[in-house]
C-alpha positions, 0 to 999 in steps of 0.5 A: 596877787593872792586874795580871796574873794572876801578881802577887798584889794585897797591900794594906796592910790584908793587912799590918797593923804594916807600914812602906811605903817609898814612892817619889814623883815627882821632878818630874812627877807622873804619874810615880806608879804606880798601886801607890804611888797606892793604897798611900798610899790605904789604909794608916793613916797617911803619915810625909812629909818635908814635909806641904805638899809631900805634900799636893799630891800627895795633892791631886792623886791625891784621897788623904785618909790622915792625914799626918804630919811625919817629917823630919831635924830630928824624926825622933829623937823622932818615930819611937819613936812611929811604931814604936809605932803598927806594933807595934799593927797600924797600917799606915805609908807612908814618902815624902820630897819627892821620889824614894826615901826614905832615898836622901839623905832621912830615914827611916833612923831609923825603917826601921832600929828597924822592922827591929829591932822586927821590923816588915815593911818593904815598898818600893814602888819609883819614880822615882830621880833617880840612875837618871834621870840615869844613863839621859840622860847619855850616859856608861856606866853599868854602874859607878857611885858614888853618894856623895849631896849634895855639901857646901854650902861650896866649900871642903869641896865641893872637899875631898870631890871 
């Protein structure tokens, strides 16, 4: 592992009943850090977007932690059991397919009743496709808006432009 002598490695089992907020490549994937690599490694179970996707990556990176679906259509139903497995001292990731949980991807349900159930919820920071694009777009960026997926139908599309 790289660190310097001021950063404190924390792994996830020095945080047991914790929620790990996991970023993941967009596109390329050796855009994961080393900190998201072995934080996936080490907790007790990962709650992903699309277990399919996840699993390449985990295939690629030779991580073997359980694997759970967490995504819009179960999230409801599927989180109160997640938070259940924190309250008894399990450790958690979060990832979505790509980028950032929660930033137009699910995970809200769960951060938020981990946060209500007092649960430590960490961010493992990454790639950012709205930071990506910011950074080759050529146009200023010390304001910006982001206001998610557009709608799919044009005439909503149009409405909300």
């Amino acid at each position: 592992m790289i660190h310097n002598d001021r950063m404190k490695k924390v792994a996830p089992s020095q945080h047991p009943g914790s929620l790990f907020v996991v970023a993941t490549p967009i596109g390329n994937l050796e855009d994961m850090s080393y900190r998201a690599v072995r934080v996936l490694g080490e907790v007790d179970l990962v709650a992903a977007e699309d277990t399919r996707h996840t699993r390449k990556l985990f295939d690629h990176y030779g991580i073997r932690t359980p694997l759970v679906a967490l995504h819009e259509h179960n999230e409801s139903t599927a989180a109160p059991s997640l938070i259940q497995r924190l309250r008894d001292g399990a450790s958690l990731a979060l990832v979505s397919d790509a980028g950032t949980p929660l930033v137009s991807d699910p995970g809200y349900r769960l951060v938020q009743m981990a946060i209500e159930s007092a649960i430590p919820v960490l961010t493992v920071p990454g790639p950012s496709a709205v930071t990506a694009a910011l950074s080759v777009a050529g146009q200023p960026t010390d304001r910006v808006v982001f206001e998610g997926f557009l709608p799919a139908r044009a005439a909503t599309r149009t409405a909300s432009l």
